[in-house]
N, C-alpha and C positions, 0 to 999 in steps of 0.2 A: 504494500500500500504506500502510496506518495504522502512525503508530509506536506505541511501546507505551504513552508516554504519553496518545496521544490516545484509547486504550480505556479506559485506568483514569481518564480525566475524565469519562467519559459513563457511567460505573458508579458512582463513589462518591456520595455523598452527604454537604451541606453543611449543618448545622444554623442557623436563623436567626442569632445573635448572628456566627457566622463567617463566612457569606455577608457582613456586614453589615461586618464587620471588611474582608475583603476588597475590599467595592466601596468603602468609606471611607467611610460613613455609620454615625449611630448606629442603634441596632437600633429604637427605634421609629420614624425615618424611612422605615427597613429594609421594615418591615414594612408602612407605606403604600405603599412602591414597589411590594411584592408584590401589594397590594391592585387600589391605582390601574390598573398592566398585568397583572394577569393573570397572574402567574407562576405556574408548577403547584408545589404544593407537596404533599407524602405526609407522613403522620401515623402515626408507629410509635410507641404506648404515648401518652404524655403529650407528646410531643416534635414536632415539623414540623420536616420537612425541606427542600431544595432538593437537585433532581438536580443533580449535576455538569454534566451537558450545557446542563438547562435556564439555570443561574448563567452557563454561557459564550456563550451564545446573548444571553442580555439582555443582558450586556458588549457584544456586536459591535453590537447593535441602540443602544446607550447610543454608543458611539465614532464609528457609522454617523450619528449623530443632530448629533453634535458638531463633525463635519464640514464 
């Protein structure tokens, strides 16, 4: 069974500059990370986003890598 946590990571959405905060890079590194792999990214208004899920996914693949 899912906690409840782990539903509201895969639902929210992370805006570039805080994804970027997040993984500890600056945002235009940020933003080549997204580039270089591929990260899916959705566009509301003026703004790009990162799913919550997608940001935890690249994490495990980032730590998987580090390994």
């Amino acid at each position: 069974m899912k906690t409840s946590e782990e539903t509201t990571t895969k639902r929210m959405f992370l805006d570039i500059p805080n994804a970027a905060g997040l993984a500890g890079f600056s945002v235009r590194h940020f933003r080549r990370i997204i580039e270089d792999e591929r990260i899916r990214i959705v566009q509301i208004g003026r703004k790009f986003f990162i799913l919550g899920s997608d940001f935890a996914r690249w994490q495990s693949t980032k730590r998987a890598k580090a390994s």
